[in-house]
N, C-alpha and C positions, 0 to 999 in steps of 0.2 A: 952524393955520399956525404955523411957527416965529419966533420971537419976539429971541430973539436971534441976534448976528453968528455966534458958536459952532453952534447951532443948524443955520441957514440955510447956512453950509456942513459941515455933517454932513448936511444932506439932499441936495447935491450928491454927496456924495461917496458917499451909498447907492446914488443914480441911476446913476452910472455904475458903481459894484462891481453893479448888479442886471444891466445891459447886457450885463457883460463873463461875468457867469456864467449869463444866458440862453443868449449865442452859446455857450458852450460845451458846454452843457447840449444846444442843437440840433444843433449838429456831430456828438456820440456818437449822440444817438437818429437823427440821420440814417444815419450810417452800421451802425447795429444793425438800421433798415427795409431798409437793402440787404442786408444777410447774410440775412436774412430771407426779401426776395425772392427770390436765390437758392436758398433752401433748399424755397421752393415750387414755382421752376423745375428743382429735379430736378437741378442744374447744380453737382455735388460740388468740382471745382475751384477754381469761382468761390464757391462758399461757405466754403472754405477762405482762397480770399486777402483775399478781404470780411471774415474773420471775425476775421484778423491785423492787419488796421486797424484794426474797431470794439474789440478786445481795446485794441489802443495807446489807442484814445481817452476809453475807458473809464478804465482806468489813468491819464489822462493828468487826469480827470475827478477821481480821485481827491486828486490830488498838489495839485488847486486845493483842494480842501474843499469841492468841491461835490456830490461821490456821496462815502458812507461806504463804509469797505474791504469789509466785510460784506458790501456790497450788491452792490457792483460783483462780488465775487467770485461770489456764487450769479448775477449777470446773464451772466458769461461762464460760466460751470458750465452754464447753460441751453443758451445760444448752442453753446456747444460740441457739448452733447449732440442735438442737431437737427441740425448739421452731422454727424457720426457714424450718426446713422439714416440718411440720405439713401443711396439704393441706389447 
């Protein structure tokens, strides 16, 4: 347990940076399970328009420091590539 005043709100202030970069963290993979689902539904358009969202949120994911550029990049390279096989 934190001990001092300093401390004690440095642990506040993790609580809430951990909050703010859950939500966002669930926001992307949410809408990356939707492109997804799409892509299982055979449904080329709609995994197209899904897939220019979760790219935004991705990207958007990165600009926090929360996904690394690298990763984010081969995560849409994926996505991408599954959106493109779809018949």
């Amino acid at each position: 347990m934190a001990n001092t005043k300093s401390a004690k709100t440095k642990v506040r202030v993790i609580e809430r940076k951990t909050a703010i970069n859950k939500a966002v963290r669930n926001r992307y993979r949410t809408y990356v399970k939707k492109t997804e689902l799409d892509i299982v539904n055979n449904s080329k358009s709609e995994a197209q328009a899904s897939m220019k969202i979760a790219e935004a949120e991705i990207m958007s994911a990165v600009s926090k420091g929360i996904l690394h550029r690298n990763t984010a990049a081969r995560k849409v390279s994926r996505l991408v590539k599954k959106v493109k096989a779809i018949n």
